[in-house]
N, C-alpha and C positions, 0 to 999 in steps of 0.2 A: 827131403826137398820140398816136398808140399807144404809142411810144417810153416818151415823159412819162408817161404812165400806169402802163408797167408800171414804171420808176423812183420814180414816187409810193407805187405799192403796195410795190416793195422796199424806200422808205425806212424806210415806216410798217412793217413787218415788222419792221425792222430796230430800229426802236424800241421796238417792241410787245417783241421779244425784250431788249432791253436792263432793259425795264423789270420783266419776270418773273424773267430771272437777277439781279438787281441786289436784288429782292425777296426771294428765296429767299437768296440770300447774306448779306443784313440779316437776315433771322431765323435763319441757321444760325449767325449769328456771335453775336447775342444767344441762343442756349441755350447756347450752348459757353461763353460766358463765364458765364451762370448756373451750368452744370453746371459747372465749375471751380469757382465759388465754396461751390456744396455740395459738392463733396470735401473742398474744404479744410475746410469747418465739419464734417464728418463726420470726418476725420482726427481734429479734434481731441478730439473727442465720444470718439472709439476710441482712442485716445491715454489718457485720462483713466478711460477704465474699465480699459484694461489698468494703470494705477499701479494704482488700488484695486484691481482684483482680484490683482494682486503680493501688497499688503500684506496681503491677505484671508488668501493663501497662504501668505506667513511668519507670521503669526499665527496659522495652523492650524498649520502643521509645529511650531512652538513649543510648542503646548496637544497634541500626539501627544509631542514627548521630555517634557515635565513629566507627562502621566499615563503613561507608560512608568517615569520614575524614582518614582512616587510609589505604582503598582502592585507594585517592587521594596521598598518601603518598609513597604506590607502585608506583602509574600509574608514579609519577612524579621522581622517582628514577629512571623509566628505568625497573622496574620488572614488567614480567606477571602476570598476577593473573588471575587461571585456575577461566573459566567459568564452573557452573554448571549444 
């Protein structure tokens, strides 16, 4: 009888624990697949500000050579062009 008992109790142990790692497993495995799928939607998020902010850029550097040629365009007509 003592046998059976402490077997009973090692069973139930034994499922007790199957049923908390099996738990803990089902939810590590649903965030990991949510956190995956936010990286990927953030990648693209971050993907999509670095094009704009590219174009931001060649479109600054652009508007610095045209007021570069067109402060030469002063200087060489003879106009001041107030210092800031």
């Amino acid at each position: 009888m003592k046998k059976l008992m402490t077997d009973l109790i090692a069973a139930i142990g034994a499922v007790a624990a199957a049923l908390v790692t099996g738990t803990f497993a089902l939810i590590a495995s649903t965030m990991r697949r949510e956190n995956n799928e936010a990286h990927a939607e953030n990648t693209v998020l971050l993907r999509s500000i670095d094009e704009r902010t590219q174009r931001l850029d060649d479109r600054t550097d652009g508007l610095v050579v045209w007021s570069a040629r067109h402060a030469d365009w002063h200087a060489n007509k003879g106009d001041e062009i107030p210092q800031p």
